[in-house]
Backbone bond lengths (Angstrom), bond angles and torsions (degrees), N, CA, C in turn:
res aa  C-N    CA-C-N  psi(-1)  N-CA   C-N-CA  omega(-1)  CA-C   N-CA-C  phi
1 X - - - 1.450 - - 1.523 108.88 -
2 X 1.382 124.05 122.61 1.115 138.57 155.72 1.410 133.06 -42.85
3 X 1.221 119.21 120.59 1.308 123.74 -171.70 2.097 102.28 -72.82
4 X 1.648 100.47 144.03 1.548 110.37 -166.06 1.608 98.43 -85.78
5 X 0.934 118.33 127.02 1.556 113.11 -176.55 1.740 101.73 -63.70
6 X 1.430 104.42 159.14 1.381 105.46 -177.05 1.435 127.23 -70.30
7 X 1.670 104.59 -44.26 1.341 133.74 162.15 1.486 111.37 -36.25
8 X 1.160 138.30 -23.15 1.686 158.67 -161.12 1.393 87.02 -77.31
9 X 1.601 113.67 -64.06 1.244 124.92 -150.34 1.462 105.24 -104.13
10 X 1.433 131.86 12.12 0.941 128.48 160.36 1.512 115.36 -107.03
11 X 1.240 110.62 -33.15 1.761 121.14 142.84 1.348 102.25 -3.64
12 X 1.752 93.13 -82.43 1.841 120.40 -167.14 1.318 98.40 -41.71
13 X 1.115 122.69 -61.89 1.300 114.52 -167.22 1.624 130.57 -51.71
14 X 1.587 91.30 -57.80 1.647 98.85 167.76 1.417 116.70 -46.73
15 X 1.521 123.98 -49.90 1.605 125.07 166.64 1.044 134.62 -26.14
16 X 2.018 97.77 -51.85 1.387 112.41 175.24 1.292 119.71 -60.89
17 X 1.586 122.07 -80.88 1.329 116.32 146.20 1.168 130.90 16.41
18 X 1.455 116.46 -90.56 1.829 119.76 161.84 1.497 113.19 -31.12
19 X 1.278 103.44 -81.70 1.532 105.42 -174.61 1.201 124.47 -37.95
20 X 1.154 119.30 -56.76 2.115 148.00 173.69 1.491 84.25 -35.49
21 X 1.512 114.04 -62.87 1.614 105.48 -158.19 1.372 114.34 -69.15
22 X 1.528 112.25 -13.04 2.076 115.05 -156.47 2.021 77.41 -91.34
23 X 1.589 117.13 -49.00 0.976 104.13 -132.80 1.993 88.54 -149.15
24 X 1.482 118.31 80.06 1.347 114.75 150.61 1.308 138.37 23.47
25 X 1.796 98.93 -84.63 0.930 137.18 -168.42 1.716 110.42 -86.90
26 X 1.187 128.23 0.02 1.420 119.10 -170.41 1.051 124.30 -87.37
27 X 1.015 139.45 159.95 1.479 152.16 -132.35 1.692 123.87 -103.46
28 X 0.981 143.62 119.69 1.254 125.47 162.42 1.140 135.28 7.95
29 X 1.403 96.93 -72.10 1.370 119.62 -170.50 1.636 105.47 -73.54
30 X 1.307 111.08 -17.79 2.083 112.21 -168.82 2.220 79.40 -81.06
31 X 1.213 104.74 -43.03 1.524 93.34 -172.21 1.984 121.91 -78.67
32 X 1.235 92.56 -0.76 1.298 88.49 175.73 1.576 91.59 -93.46
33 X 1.676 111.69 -46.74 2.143 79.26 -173.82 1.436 118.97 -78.07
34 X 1.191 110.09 14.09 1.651 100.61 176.92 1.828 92.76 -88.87
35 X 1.252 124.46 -40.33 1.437 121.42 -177.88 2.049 106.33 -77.96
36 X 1.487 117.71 16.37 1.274 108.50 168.34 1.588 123.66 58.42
37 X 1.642 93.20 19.97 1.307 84.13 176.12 1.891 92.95 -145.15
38 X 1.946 98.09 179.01 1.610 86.54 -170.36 1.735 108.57 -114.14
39 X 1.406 94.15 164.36 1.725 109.82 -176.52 0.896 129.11 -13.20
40 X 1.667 122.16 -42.07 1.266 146.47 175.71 1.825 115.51 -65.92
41 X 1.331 86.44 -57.45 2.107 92.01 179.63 1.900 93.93 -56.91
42 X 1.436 106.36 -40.39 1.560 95.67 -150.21 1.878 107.26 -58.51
43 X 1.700 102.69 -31.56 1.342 128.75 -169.50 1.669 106.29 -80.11
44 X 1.114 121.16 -19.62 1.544 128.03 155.75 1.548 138.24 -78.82
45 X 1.870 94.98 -3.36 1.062 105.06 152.79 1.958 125.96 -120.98
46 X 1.399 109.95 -16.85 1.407 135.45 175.14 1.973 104.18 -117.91
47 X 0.747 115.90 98.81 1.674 111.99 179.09 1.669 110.59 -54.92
48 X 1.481 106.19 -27.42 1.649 120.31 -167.29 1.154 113.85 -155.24
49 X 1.013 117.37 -144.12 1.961 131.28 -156.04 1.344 102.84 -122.41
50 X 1.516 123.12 -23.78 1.511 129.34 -159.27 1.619 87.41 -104.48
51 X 1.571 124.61 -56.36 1.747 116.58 -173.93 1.590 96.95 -50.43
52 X 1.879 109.51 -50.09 1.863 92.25 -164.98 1.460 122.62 -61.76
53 X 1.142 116.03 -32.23 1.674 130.38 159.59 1.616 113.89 -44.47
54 X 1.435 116.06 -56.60 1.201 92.53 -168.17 1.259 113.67 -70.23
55 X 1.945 103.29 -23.54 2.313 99.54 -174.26 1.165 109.43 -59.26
56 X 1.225 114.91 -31.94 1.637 124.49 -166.15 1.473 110.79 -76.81
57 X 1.463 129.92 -30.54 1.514 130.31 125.23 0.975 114.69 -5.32
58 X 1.306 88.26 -115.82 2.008 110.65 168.67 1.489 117.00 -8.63
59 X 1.038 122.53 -63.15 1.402 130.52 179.33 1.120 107.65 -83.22
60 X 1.418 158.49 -54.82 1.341 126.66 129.21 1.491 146.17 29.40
61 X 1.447 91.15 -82.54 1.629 114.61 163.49 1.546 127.51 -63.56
62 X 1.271 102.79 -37.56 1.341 122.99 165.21 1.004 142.76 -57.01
63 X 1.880 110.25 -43.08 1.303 134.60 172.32 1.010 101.72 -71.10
64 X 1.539 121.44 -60.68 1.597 126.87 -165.95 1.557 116.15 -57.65
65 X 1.208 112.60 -34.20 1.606 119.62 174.03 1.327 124.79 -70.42
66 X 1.878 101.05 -35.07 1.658 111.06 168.24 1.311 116.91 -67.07
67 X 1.354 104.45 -35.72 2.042 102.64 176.18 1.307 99.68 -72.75
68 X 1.371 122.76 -33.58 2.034 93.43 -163.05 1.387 95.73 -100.08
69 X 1.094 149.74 -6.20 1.521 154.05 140.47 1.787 99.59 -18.66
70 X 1.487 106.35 -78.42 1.357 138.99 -166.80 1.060 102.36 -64.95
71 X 1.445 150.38 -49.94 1.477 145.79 -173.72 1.501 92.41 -92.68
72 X 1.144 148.42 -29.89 1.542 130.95 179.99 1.448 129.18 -87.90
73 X 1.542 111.18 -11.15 1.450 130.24 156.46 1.070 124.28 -5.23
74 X 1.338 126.09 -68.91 1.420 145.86 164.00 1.141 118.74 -90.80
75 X 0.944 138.07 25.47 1.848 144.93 150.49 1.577 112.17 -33.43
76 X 1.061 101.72 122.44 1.943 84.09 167.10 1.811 113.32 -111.63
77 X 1.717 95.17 -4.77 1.987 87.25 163.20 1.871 93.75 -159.80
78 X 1.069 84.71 153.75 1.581 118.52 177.69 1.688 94.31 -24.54
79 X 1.118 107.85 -52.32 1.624 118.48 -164.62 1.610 108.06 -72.21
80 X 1.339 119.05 -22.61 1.507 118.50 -164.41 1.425 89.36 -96.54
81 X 1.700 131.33 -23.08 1.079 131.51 -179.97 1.538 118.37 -82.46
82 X 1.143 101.31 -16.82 2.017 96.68 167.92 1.248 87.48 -90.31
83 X 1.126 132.39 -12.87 1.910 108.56 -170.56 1.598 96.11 -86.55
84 X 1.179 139.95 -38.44 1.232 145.56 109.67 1.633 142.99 36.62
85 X 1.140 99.18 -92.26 1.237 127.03 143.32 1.754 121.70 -32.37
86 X 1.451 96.79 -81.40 1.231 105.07 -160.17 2.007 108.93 -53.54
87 X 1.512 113.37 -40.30 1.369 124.84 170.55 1.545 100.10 -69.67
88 X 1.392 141.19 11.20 1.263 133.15 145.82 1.455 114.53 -91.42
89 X 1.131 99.90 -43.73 2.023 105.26 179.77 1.197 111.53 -72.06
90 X 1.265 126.45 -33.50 1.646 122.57 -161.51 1.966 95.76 -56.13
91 X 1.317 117.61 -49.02 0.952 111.09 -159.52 1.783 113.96 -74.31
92 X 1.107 119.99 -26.40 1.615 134.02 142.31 1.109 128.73 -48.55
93 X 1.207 120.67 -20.92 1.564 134.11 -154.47 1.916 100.88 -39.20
94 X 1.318 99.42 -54.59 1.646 94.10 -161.65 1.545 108.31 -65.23
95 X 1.395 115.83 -1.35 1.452 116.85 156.27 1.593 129.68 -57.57
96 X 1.225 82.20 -47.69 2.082 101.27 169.39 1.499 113.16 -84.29
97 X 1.268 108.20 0.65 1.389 109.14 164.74 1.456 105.90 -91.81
98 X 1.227 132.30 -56.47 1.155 138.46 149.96 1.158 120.15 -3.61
99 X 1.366 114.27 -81.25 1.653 137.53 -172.79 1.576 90.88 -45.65
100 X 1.436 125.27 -67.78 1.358 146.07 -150.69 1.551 120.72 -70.20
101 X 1.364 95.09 -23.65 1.563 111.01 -179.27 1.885 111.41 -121.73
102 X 0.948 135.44 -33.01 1.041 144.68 167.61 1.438 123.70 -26.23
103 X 1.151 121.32 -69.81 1.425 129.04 148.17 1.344 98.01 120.30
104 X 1.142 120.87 44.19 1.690 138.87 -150.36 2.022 92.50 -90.93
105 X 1.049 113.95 -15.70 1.448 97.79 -172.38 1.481 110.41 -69.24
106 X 1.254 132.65 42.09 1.514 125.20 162.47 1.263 112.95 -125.10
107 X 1.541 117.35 36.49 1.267 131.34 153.50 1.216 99.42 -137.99
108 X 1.237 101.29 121.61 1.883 112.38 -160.15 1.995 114.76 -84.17
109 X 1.640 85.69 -15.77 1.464 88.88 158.11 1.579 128.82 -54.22
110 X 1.462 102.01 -70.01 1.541 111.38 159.62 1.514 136.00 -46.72
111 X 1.048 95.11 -21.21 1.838 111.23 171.10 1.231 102.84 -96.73
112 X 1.104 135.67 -16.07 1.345 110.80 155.55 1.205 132.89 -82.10
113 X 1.180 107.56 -30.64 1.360 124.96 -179.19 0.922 128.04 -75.13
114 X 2.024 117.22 -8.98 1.296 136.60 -167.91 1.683 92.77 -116.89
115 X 1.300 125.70 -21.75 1.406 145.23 175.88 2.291 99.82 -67.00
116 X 1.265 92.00 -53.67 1.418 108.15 -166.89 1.766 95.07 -67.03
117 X 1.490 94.24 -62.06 1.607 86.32 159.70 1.477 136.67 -17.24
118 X 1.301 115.38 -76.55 1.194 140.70 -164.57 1.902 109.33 -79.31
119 X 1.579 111.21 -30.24 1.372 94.20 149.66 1.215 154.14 -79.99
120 X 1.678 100.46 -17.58 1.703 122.45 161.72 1.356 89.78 -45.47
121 X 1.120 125.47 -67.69 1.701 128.62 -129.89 1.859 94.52 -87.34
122 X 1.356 122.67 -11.71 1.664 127.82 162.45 1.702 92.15 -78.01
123 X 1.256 122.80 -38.30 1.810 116.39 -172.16 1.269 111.12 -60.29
124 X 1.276 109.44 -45.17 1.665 134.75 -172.43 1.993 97.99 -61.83
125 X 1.316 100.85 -79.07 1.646 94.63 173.29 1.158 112.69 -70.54
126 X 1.029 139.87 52.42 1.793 140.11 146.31 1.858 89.32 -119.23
127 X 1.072 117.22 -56.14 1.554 97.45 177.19 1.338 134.08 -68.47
128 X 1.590 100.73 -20.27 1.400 90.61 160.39 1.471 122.28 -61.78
129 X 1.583 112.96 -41.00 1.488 104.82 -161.35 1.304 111.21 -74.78
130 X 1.268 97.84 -12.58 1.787 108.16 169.29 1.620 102.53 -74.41
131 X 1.016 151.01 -5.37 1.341 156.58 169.44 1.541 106.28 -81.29
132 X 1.233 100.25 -34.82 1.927 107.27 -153.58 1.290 120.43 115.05
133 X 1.440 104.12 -43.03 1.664 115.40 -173.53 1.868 107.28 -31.80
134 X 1.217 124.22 -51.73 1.773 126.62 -174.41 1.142 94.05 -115.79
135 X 1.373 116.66 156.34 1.291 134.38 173.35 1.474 109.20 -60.16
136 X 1.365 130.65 129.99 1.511 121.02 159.11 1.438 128.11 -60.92
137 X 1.046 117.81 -37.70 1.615 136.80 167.80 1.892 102.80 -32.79
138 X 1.678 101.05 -58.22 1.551 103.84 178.33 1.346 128.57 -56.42
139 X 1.465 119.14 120.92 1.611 105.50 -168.34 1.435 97.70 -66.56
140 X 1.260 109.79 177.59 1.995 111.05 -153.64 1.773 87.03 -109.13
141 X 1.305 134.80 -30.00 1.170 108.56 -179.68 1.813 117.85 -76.98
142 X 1.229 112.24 -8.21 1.464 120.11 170.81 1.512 108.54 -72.87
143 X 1.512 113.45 -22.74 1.612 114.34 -177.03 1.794 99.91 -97.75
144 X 1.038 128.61 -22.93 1.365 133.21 171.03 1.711 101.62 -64.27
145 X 1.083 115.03 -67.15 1.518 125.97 166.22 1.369 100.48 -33.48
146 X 1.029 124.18 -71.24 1.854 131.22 -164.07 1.517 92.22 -51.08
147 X 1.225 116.34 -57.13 1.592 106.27 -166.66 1.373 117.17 -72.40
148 X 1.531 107.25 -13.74 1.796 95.16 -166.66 1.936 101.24 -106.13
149 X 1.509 106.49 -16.79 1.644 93.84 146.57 1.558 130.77 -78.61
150 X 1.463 114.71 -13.25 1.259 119.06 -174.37 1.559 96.77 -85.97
151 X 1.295 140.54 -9.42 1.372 134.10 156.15 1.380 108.85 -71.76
152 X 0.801 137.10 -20.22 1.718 147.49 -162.79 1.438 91.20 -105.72
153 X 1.278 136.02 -66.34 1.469 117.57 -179.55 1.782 128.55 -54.10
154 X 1.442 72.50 -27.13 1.972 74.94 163.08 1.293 120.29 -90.24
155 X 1.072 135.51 -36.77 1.083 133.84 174.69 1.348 115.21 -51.96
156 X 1.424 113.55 -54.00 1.265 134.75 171.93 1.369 116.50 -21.56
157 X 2.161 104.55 -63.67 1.798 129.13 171.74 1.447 90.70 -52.47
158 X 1.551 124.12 -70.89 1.459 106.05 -171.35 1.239 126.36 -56.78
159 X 1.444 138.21 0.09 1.428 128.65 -174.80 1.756 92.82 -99.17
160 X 0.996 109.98 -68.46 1.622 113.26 170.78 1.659 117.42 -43.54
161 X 1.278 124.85 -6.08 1.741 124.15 155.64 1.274 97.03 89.24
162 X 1.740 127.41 9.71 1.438 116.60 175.84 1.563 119.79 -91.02
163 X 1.476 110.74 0.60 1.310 120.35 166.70 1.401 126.96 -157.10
164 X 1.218 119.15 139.32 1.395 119.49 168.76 1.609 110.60 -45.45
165 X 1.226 121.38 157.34 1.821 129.54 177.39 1.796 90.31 -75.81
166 X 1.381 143.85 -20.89 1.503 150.55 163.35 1.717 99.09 -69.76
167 X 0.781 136.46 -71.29 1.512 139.95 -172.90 2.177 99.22 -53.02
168 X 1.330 92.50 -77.55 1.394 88.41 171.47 1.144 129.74 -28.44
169 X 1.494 118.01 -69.42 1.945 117.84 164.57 1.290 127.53 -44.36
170 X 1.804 120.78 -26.69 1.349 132.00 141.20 1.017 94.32 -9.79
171 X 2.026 95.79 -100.43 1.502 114.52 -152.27 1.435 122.71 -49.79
172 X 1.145 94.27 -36.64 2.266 105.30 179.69 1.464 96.76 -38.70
173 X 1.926 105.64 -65.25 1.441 118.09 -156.61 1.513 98.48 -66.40
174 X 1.013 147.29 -49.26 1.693 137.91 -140.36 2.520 74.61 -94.57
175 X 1.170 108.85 -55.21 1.292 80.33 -178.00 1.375 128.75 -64.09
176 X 1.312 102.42 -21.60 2.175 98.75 167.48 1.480 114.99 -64.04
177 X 1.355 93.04 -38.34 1.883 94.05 -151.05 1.949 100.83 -92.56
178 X 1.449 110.98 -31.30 1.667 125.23 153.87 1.377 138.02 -83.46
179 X 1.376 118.66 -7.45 1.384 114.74 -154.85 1.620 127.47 53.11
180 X 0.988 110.11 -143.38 1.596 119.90 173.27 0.985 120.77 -107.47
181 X 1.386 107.38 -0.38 1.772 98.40 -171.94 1.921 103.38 -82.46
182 X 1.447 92.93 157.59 1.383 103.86 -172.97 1.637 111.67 -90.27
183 X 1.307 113.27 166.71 1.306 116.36 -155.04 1.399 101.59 -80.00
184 X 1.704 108.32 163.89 1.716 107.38 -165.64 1.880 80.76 -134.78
């Protein structure tokens, strides 16, 4: 028996991804022909619907932590690190769409890990506002919220071709760190 090239199954993945994000509900089989390969290869590397979900987690979580790891390195405050950040995620984004929409918390592995997630990133905006960077007044899970749809609205411009994943993290950042109000 022949060994499955890796690329096969990283194919799969990217497919999934795509597809997961156009369409929830889609099928196995819609993600094996977007990855160019058939039902059978895809099921020799995912047996089902529940293993491909959880890798795509996993890798998910993984990716997203390796980019803002890597772009926040050299941060010198909380605040330069969501600016940071966010020009690491934009280009992942449909990963955190994934994570966010998926509904993955009934494998308690991933919910934790998406739990652990999500309290770093309440640690992160409490020190910023301890910086200045956010208002203190704002409760911090409304600014956690703000940031993790403001990855989704960019992503969003970048999937629809109205912005570069650079333009998008723009807009995220000047709307996190400015609001909406217009310039004086």
């Amino acid at each position: 028996m022949s060994k499955i090239r890796p690329t096969t199954r990283d194919a799969v993945i990217e497919a999934a991804f795509d597809v997961f994000s156009e369409n929830q509900a889609a099928s196995l089989g819609d993600v094996a022909q977007r990855a160019g390969v058939g039902r059978a290869t895809l099921h020799r590397h995912f047996p089902g619907r529940p293993e491909l979900m959880r890798a795509l987690a996993r890798i998910a979580m993984d990716e997203l932590d390796a980019a803002v790891e890597t772009a926040t390195a050299g941060a010198h405050s909380y605040e330069e690190g969501f600016r940071l950040s966010l020009f690491a995620i934009v280009p992942l984004a449909n990963r955190q769409w994934f994570l966010a929409n998926e509904g993955l918390e009934a494998d308690p592995e991933i919910a934790a890990a998406y739990k652990a997630s999500l309290d770093d990133l309440r640690r992160d905006v409490e020190a910023a506002k301890k910086e200045g960077a956010f208002d203190a007044g704002v409760p911090t899970d409304w600014i956690v919220q703000a940031y993790e749809n403001l990855v989704y609205a960019a992503w969003s411009l970048v999937r629809s071709g109205e912005a570069t994943p650079k333009q998008a993290a723009e807009l995220a950042w000047r709307t996190l760190s400015q609001g909406l109000k217009g310039q004086t």
